[in-house]
TORPA-577230 format. One line per 2 residues: their letters; for each residue x, y, z of N, C-alpha, C. Coordinates in steps of 0.02 Angstrom, whole numbers. Layout:
<sites>
A) X:Y:Z:X:Y:Z:X:Y:Z | ...
</sites>
This chain:
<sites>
XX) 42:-60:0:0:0:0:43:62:0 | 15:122:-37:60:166:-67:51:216:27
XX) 100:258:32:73:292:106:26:357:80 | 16:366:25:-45:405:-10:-105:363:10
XX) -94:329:-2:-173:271:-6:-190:270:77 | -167:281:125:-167:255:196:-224:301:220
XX) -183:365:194:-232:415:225:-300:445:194 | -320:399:140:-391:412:94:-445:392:136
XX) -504:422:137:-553:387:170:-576:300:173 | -561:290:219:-577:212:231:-648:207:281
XX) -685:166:255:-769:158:303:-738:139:379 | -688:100:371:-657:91:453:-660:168:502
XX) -644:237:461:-637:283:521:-736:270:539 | -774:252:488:-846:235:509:-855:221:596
XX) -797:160:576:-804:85:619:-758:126:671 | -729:179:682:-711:193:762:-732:248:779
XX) -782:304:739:-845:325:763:-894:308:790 | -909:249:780:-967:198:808:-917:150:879
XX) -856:125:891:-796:130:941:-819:178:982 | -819:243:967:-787:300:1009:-872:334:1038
XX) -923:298:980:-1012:320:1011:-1026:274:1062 | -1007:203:1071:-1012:159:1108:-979:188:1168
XX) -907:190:1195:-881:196:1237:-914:276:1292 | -926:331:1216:-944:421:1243:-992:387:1283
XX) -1052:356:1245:-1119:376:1253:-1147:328:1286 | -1141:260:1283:-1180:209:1330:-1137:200:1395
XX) -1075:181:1374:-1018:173:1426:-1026:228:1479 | -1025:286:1439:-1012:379:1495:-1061:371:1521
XX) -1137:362:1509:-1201:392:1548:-1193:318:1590 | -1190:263:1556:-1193:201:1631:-1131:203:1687
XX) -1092:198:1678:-1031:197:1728:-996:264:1734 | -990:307:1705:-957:361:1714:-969:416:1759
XX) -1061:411:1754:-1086:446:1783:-1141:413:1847 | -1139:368:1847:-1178:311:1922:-1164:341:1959
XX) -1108:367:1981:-1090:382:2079:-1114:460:2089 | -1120:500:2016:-1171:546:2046:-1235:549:2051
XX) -1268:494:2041:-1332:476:2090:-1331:447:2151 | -1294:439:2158:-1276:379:2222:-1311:426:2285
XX) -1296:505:2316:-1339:518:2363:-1413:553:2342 | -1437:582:2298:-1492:570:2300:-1540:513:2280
XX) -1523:462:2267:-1565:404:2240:-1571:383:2318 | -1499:368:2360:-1527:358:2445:-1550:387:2467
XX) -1548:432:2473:-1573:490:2502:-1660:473:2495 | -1680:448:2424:-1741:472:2440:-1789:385:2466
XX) -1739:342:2451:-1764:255:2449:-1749:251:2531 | -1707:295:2566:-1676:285:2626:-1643:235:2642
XX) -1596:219:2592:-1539:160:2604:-1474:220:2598 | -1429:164:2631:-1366:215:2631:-1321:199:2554
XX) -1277:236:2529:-1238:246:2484:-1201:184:2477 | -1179:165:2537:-1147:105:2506:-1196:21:2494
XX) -1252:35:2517:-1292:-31:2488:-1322:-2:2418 | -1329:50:2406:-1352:68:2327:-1290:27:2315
XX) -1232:75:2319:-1185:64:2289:-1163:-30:2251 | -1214:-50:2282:-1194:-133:2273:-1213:-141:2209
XX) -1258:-110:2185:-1294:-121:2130:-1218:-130:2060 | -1186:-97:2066:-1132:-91:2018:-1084:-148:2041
XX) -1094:-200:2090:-1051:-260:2102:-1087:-293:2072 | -1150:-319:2055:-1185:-326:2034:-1167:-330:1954
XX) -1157:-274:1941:-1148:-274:1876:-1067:-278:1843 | -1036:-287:1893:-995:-329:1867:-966:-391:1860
XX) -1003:-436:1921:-1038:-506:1935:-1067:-531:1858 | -1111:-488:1845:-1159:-520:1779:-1101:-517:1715
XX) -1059:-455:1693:-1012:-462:1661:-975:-513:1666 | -943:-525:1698:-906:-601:1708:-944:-670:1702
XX) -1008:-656:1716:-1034:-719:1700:-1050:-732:1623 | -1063:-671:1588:-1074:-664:1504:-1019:-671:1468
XX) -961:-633:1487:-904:-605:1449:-859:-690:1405 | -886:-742:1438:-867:-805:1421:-911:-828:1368
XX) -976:-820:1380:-1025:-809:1321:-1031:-791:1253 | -1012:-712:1268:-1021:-654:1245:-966:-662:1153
XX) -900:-693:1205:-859:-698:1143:-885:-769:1090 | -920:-802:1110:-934:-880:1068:-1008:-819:1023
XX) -1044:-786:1068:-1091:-766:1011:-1077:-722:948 | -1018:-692:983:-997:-635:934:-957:-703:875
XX) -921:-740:878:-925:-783:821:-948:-809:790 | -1004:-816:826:-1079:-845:788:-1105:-802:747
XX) -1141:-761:761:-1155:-705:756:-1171:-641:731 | -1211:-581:719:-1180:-528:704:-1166:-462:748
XX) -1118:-431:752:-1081:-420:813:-1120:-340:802 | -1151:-321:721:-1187:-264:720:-1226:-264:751
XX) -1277:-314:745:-1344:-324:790:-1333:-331:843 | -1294:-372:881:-1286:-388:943:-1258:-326:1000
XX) -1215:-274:963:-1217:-201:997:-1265:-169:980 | -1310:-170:946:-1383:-134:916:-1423:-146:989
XX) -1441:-212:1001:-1471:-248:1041:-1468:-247:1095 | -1406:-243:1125:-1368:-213:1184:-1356:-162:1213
XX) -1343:-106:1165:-1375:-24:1164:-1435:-15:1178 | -1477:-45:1123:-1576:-17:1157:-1570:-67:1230
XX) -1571:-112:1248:-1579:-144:1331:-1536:-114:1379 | -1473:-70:1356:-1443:-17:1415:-1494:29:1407
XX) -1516:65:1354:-1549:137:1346:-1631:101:1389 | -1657:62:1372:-1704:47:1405:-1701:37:1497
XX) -1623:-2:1522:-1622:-15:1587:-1617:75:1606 | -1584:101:1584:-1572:177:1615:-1633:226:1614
XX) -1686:205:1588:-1758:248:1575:-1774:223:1629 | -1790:138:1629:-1837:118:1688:-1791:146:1764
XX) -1743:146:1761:-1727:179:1802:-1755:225:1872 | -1756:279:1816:-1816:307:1833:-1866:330:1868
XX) -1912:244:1866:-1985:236:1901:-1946:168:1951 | -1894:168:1989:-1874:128:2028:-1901:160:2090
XX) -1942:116:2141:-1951:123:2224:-1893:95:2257 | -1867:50:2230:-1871:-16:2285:-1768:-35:2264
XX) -1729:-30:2324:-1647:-53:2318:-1653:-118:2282 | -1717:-181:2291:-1675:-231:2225:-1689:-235:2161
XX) -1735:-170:2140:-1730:-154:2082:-1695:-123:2037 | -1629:-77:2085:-1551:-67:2070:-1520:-133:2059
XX) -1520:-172:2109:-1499:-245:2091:-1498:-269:2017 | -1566:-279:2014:-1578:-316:1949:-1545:-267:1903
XX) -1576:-188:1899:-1539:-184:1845:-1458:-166:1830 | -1439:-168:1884:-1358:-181:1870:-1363:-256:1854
XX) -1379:-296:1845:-1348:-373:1821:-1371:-358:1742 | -1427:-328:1710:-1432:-302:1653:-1389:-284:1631
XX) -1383:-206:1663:-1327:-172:1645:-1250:-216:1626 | -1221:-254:1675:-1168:-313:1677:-1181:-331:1594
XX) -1223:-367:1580:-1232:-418:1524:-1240:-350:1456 | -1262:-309:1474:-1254:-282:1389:-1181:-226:1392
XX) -1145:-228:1448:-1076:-209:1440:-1038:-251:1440 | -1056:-310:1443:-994:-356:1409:-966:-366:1332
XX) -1027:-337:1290:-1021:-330:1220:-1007:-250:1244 | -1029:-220:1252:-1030:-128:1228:-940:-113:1260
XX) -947:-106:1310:-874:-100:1382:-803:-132:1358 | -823:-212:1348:-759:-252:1351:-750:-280:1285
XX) -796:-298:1238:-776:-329:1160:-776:-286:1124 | -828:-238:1108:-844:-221:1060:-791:-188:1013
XX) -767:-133:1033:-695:-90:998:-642:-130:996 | -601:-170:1058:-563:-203:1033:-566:-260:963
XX) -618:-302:964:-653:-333:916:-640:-289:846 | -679:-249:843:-695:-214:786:-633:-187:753
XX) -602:-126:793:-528:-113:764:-481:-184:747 | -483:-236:789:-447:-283:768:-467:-308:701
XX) -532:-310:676:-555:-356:612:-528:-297:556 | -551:-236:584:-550:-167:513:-498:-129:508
XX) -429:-157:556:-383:-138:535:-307:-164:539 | -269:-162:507:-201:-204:498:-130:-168:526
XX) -165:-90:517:-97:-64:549:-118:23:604 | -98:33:650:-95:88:675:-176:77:731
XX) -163:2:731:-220:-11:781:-212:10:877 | -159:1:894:-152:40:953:-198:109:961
XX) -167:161:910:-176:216:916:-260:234:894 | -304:169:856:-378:176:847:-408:148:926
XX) -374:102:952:-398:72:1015:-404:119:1067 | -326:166:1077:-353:210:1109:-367:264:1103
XX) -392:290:1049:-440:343:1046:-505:308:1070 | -542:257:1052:-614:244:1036:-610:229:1122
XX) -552:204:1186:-577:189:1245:-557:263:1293 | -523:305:1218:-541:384:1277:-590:399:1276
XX) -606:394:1212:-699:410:1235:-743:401:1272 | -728:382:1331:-769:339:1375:-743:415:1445
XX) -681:426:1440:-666:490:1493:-700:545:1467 | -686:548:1411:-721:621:1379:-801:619:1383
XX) -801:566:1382:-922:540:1382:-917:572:1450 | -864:549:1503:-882:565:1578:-873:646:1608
XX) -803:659:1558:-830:732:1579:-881:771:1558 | -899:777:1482:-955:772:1456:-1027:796:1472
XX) -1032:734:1543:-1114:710:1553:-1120:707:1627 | -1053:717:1658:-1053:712:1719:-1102:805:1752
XX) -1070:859:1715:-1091:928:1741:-1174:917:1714 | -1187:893:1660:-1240:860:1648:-1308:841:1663
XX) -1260:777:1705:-1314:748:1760:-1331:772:1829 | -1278:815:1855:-1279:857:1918:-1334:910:1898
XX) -1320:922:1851:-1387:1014:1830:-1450:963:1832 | -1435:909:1803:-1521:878:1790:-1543:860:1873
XX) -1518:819:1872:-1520:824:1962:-1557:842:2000 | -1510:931:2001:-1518:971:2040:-1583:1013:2029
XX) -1577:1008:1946:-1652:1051:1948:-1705:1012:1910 | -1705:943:1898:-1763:894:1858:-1771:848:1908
XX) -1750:822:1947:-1734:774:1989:-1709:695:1979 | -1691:644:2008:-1643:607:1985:-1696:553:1934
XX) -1750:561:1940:-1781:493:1900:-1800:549:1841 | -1793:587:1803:-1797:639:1748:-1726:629:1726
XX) -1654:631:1772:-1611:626:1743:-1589:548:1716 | -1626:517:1728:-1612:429:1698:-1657:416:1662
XX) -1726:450:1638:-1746:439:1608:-1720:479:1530 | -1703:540:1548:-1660:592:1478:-1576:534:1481
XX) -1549:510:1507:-1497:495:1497:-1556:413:1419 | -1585:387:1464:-1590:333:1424:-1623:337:1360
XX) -1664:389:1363:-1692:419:1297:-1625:439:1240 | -1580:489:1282:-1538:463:1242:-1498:417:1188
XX) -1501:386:1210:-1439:325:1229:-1503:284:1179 | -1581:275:1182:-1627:245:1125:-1624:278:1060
XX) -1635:349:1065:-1660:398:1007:-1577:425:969 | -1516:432:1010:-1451:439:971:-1426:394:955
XX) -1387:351:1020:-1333:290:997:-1366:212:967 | -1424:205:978:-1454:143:968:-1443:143:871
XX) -1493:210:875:-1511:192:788:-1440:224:753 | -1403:258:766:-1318:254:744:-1293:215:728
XX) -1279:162:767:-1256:89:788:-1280:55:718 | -1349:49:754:-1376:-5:680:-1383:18:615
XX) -1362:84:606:-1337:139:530:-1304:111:523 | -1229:146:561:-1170:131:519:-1114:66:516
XX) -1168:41:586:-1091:-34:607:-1098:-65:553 | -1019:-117:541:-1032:-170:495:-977:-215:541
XX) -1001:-302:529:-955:-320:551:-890:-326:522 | -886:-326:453:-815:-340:422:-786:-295:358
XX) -742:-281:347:-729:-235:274:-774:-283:218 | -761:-341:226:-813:-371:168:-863:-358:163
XX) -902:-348:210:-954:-297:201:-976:-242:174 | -938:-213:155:-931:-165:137:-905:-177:55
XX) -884:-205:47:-827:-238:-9:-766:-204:-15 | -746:-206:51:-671:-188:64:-647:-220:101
XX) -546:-223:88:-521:-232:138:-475:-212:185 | -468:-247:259:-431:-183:319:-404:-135:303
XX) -405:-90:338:-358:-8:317:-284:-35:348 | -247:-23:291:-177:-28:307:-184:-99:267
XX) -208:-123:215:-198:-200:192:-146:-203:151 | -131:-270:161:-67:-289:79:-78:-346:67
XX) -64:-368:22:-76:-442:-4:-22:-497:74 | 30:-445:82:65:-481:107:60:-486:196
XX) 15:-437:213:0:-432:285:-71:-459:298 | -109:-465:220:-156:-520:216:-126:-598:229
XX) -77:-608:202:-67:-688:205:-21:-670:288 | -8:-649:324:2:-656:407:-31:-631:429
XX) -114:-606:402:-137:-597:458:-189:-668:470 | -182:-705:403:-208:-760:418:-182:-831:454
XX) -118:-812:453:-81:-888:466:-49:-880:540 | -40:-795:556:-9:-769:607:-62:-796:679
XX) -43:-803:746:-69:-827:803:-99:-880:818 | -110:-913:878:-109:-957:905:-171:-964:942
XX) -203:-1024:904:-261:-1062:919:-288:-1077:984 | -361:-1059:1020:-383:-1051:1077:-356:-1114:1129
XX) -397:-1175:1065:-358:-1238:1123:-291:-1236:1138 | -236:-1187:1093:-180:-1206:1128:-159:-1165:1171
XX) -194:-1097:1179:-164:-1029:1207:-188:-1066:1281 | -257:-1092:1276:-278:-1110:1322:-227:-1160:1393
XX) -174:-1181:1368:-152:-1240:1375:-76:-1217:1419 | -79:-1147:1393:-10:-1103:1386:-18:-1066:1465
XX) 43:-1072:1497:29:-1021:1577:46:-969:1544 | 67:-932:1481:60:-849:1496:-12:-828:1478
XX) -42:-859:1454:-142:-835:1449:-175:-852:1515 | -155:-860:1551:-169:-871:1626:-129:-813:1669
XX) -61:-780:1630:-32:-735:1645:-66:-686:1634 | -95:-678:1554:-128:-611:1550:-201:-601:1590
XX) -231:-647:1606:-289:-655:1654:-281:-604:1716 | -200:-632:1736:-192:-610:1791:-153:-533:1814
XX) -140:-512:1742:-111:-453:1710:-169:-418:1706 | -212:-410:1692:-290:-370:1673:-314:-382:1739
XX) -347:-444:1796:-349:-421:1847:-313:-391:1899 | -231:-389:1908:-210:-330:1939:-201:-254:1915
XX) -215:-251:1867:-228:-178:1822:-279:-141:1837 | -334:-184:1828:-410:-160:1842:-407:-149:1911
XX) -364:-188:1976:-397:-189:2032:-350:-130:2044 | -287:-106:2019:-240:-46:2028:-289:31:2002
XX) -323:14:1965:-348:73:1939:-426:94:1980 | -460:42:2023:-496:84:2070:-468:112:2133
XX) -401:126:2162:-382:153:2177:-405:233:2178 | -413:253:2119:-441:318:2099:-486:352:2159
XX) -525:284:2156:-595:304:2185:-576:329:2260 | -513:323:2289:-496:353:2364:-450:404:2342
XX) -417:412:2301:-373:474:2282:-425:539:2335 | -488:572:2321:-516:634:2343:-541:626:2431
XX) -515:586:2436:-552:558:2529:-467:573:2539 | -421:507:2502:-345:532:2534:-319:599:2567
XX) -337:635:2499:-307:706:2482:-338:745:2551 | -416:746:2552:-438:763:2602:-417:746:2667
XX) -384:710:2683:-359:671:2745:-306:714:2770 | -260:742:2706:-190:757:2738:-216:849:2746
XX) -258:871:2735:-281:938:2754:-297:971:2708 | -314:966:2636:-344:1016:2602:-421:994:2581
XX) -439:1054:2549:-517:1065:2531:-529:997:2492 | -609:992:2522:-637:967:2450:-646:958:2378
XX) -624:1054:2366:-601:1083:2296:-552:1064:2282 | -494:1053:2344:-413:1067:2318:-414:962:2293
XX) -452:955:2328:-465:873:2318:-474:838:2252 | -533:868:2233:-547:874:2169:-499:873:2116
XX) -451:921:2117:-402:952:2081:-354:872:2058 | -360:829:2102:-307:767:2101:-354:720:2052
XX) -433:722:2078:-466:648:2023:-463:694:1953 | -488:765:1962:-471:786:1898:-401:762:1848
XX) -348:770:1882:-296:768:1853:-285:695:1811 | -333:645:1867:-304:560:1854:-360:566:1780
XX) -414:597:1765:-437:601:1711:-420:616:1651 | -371:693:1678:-341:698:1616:-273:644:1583
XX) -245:619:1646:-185:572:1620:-240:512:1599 | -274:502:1623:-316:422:1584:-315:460:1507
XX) -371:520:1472:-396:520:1445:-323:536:1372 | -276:574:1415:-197:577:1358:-167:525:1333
XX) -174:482:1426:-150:415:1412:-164:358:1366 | -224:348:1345:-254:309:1318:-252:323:1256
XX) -244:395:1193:-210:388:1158:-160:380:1132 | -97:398:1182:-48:409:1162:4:344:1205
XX) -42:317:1221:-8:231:1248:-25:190:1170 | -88:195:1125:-101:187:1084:-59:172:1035
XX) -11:234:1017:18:279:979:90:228:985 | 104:226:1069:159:195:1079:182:123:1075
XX) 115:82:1077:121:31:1057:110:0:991 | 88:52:931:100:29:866:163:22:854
XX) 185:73:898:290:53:882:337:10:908 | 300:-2:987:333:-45:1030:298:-70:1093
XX) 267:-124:1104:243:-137:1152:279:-165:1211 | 333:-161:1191:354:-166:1268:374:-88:1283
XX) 395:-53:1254:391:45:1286:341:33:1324 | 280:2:1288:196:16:1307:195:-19:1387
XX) 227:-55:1386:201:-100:1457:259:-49:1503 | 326:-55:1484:355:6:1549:331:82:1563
XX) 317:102:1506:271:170:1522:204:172:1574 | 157:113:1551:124:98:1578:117:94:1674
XX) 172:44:1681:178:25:1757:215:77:1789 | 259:111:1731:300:156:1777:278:207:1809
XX) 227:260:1760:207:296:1764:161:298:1846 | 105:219:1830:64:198:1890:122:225:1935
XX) 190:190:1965:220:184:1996:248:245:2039 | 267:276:2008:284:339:1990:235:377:2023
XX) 177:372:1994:121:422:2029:102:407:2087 | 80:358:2113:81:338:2180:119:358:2226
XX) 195:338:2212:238:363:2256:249:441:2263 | 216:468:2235:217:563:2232:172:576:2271
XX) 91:517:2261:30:533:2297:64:523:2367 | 105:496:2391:122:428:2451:172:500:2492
XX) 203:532:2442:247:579:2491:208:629:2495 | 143:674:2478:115:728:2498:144:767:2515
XX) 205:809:2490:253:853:2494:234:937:2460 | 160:942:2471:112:968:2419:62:967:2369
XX) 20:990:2359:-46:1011:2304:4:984:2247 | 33:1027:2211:64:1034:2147:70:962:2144
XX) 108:927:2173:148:867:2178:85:805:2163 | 42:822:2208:-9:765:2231:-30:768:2149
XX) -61:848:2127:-108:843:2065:-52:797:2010 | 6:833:1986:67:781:1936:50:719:1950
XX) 49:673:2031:50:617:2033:-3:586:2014 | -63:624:2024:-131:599:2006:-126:588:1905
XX) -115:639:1882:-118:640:1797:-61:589:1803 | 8:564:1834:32:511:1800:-2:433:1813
XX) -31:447:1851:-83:359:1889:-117:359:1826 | -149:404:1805:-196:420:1760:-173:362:1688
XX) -119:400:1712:-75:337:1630:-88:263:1652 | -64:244:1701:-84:159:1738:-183:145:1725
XX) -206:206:1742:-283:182:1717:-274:156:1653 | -264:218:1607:-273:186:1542:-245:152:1517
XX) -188:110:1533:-159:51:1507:-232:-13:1535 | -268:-8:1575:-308:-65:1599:-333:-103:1527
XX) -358:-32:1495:-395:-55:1426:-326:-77:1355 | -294:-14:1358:-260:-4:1305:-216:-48:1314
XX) -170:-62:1355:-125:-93:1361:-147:-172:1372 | -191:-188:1387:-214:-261:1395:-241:-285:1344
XX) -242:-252:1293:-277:-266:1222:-228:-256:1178 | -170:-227:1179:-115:-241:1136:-76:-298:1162
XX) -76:-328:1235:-31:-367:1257:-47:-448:1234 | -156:-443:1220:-164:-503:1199:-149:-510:1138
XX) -145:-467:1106:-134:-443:1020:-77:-490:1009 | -24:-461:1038:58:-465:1027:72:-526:1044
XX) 39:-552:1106:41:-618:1144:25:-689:1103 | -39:-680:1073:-86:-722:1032:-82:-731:961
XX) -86:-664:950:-90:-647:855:-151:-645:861 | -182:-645:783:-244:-636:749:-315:-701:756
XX) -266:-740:759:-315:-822:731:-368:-828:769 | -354:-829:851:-430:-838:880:-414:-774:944
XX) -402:-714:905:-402:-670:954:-486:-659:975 | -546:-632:961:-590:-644:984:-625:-679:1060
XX) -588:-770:1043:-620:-808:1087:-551:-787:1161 | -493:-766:1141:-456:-753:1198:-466:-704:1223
XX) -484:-647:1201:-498:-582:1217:-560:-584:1276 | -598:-619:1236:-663:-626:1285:-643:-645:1356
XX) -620:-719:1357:-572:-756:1430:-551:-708:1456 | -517:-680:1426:-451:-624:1488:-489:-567:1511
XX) -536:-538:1440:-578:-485:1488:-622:-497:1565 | -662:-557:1555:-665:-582:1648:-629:-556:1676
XX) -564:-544:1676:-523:-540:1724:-533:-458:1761 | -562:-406:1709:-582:-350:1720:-647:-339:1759
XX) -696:-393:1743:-739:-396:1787:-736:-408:1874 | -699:-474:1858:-690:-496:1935:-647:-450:1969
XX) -590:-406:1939:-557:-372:1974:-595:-313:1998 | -627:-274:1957:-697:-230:1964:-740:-240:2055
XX) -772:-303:2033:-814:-339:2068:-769:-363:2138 | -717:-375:2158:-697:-389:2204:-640:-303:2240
XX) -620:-279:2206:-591:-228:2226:-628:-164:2252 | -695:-160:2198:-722:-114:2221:-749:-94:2284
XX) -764:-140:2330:-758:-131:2409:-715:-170:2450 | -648:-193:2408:-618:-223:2441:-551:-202:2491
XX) -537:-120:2435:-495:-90:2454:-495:-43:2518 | -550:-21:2509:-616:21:2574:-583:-23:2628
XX) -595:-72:2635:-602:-133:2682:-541:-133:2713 | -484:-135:2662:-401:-137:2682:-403:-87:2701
XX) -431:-25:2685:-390:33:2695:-438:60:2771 | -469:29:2778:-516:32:2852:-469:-9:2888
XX) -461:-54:2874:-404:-96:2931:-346:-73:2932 | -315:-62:2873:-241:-27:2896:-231:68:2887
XX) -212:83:2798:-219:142:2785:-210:151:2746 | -232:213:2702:-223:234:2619:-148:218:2602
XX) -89:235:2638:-49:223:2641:-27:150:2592 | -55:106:2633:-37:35:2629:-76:-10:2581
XX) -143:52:2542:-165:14:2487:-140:48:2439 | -111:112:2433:-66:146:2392:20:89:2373
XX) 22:59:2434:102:20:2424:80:-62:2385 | 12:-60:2421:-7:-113:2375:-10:-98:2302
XX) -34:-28:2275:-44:-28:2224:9:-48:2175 | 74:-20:2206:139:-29:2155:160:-84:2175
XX) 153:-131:2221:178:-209:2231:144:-250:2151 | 73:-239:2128:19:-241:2103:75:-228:2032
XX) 74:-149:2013:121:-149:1957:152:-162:1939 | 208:-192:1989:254:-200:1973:258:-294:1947
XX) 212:-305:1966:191:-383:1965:182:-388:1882 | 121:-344:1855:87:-336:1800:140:-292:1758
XX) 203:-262:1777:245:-249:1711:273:-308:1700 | 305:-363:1743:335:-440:1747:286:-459:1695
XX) 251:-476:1712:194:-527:1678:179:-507:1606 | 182:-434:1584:199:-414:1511:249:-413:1481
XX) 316:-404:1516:370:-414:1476:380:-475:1468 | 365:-533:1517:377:-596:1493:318:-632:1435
XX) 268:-613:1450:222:-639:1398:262:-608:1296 | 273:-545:1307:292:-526:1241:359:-566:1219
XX) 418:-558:1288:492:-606:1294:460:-699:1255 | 412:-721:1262:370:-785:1246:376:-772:1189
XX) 309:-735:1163:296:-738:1100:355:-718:1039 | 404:-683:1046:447:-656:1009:489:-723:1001
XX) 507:-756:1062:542:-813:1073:521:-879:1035 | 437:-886:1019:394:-953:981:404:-913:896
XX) 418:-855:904:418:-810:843:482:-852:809 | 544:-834:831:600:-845:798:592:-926:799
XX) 571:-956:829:573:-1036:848:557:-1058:770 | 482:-1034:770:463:-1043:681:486:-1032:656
XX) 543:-962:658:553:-945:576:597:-994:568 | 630:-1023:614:704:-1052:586:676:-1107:575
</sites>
């Protein structure tokens, strides 16, 4: 392919507009923005914040129980319809919303919620950029999973105005109307599952990156069989469980003596390093994925230990935007590592497996850390965090050290 030809319109930038509508718009209004309902929805059911709050364990419980599913249907399948389908039953759970009385009707619909973000959340973009494109896929992956920070800043000032002046079952019912009347019928416009569809093929194709992208990676029963796909399992759940951390960054900050505002100033920051991060980890792993995995942990590393010395505001906010980078490797970086790890052949059915691992880490961390950090101290789930990274940069450099290693094995 001529490098004239690269940059001509290809239907793929289609296919990570519809990436980047998934992640803004269903992803931002369900998870991005949940915890600012969290006190008036108690407030008015008279349960406290943290039993609402269950409702989102819940939904990451049901993710893990699908996400094993999820990837056998999408091979079956059509993966247009099946985010079509999955979009209107989020846009529908977030209306009924709504007209909720009763805490286990948060329940239920977080296990909803769970099951149609296992396609929307965890397959869908990686999936898609992987089928519709051959080269400069990092850097499409993470644009389409920044979209998911940008949906949250977005919709977050948003949902507070609706709130404050519609009240909270007006604001879930406009979020889900949404989410029916924009992203649903989008979706089922423009998705396709394959360039053949279209009667094209991947952006970035050659005859010759056609014949490896067919012969290139390693078959489910055998990856299956392999301890580094049990590695990356365990690489994506200490990532995920490093990156709710976040969620105590503004209680920390508050701890050592500044405002609520000045507090703020730190989750802000971890937003903007997620939302930089995630393209430009992208960017870095079309060139080199192992840069991608030390940038990744270091940065985590790095930021923590800045949060950990509180030697100042200035300091704390820097440390917060570099953690920010460790968020967004959860997605970006765990989706180039199965890439690089596996190859092409049955990336799908592996992708699916390892994403679990984001669920359960989700689902067990999210009040697990509370728990530690009630028994001991922010401190000591902060040292956990980089014990954690430092585990999950090991576990990527050796998985890639593997594959490079079965690499040369063949050629010779």
């Amino acid at each position: 392919m001529q490098k004239s030809e690269i940059y001509r319109f290809h239907y793929g930038y289609i296919i990570v507009l519809c990436g980047c509508l998934i992640m803004g718009l269903n992803v931002g209004l369900t998870m991005s923005c949940a915890g600012i309902f969290y006190q008036s929805v108690s407030n008015e059911l008279n349960v406290s914040v943290g039993k609402l709050g269950i409702y989102m364990s819940f939904n990451f419980l049901a993710s893990t129980l699908i996400l094993p599913i999820a990837g056998k249907l999408i091979e079956k399948y059509s993966l247009r319809w099946l985010l079509t389908l999955s979009s209107t039953i989020s846009g529908l759970t977030l209306l009924g919303m709504g007209f909720f009385n009763s805490l286990w009707q948060f329940y239920v619909a977080g296990c909803v919620q769970g099951g149609t973000l296992a396609f929307l959340m965890y397959l869908s973009y990686p999936i898609l950029i992987n089928r519709w494109f051959n080269i400069r896929v990092g850097f499409f992956v993470g644009l389409c999973s920044a979209a998911s920070g940008i949906g949250g800043v977005l919709f977050s000032p948003a949902s507070a105005w609706l709130i404050t002046n519609c009240g909270w079952r007006m604001a879930y019912i406009v979020f889900g109307m949404v989410i029916l009347l924009v992203g649903t019928p989008l979706l089922g416009l423009l998705l396709r599952d394959r360039p053949s569809d279209k009667g094209l093929s991947p952006y970035g194709h050659t005859e010759k990156r056609e014949i490896i992208q067919k012969t290139d990676g390693i078959a489910y029963e055998q990856a299956a069989k392999m301890p580094i796909f049990y590695g990356m399992i365990l690489f994506a759940f200490l990532m995920l469980s490093v990156s709710t951390l976040n969620w105590f960054f503004p209680d920390y900050v508050s701890t050592l003596g500044y405002t609520l505002e000045q507090s703020s100033f730190v989750a802000s920051a971890v937003m903007v390093g997620v939302t930089v991060g995630k393209v430009l980890l992208g960017m870095i792993n079309d060139k080199n994925c192992i840069a991608g995995v030390l940038i990744t942990t270091l940065c985590g590393i790095i930021g923590l230990g800045f949060l950990l010395m509180h030697i100042g505001l200035p300091v704390l906010i820097f440390g917060g935007f570099l953690f920010g980078w460790a968020y967004a490797g959860v997605t970006v970086q765990t989706i180039m590592l199965v890439h690089q790890a596996f190859g092409n052949k049955d990336y799908t059915k592996i992708y699916s497996i390892v994403s679990v691992a984001f669920a359960i880490g989700g689902a067990i961390s999210a009040g697990g850390w509370g728990l530690l950090a009630d028994a001991t101290s922010y401190g000591f789930i902060f040292i956990m965090g980089i014990i954690f990274l430092v585990l999950s940069g090991s576990i990527g450099l050796f998985a890639l050290y593997i594959r490079r290693k079965n690499m040369r094995r063949q050629a010779a």
